[in-house]
N, C-alpha and C positions, 0 to 999 in steps of 0.2 A: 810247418808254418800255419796249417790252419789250426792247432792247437791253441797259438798264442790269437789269433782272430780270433778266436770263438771265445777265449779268455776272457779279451780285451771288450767283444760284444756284450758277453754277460755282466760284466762290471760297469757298462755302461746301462745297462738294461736296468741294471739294479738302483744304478744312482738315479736313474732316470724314474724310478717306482717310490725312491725315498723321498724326491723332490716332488712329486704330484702327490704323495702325504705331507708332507712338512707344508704346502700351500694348503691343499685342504682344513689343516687344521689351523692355519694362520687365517682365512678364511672365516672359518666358523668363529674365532677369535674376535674378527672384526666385526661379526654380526653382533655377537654377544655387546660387544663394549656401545655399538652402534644403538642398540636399546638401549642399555643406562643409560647414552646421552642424552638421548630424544624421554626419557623419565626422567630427568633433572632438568632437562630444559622448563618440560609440562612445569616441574614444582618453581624452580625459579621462574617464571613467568607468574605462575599461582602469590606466589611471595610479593614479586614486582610490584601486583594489583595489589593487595594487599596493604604495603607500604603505602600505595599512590592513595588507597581510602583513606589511611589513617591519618595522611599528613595532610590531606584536603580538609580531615574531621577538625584538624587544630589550627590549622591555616586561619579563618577568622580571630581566633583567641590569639595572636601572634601579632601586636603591634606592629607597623611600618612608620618607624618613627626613627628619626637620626638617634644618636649616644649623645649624650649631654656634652663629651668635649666635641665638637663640632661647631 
């Protein structure tokens, strides 16, 4: 009997070593991806402004006048 214990221990020891790797590297996964976000935020936000100058530049040249069927 203590065969199959010590069996059943190890194999849980081991599942127990694959699962705190398989996080760790899920883990590091999510730092990784957590950067790109936070770099495409920086450029989309960069872009946002951008837009918001260029359409302020043409906003005066952009009549506010009804369409002639009206």
């Amino acid at each position: 009997m203590p065969d199959r214990t010590d069996g059943r221990l190890v194999r849980l020891e081991m599942l127990a070593a694959e699962q705190e790797k398989i996080i760790a590297e899920l883990s590091a996964e999510i730092a990784g991806q957590w950067t790109t976000i936070e770099r495409m935020q920086k450029k989309l936000d960069a872009l946002a402004g951008r837009f918001v100058a260029l359409e302020e530049q043409t906003a005066p040249d952009v009549p506010n006048t009804r369409p002639p069927h009206w």
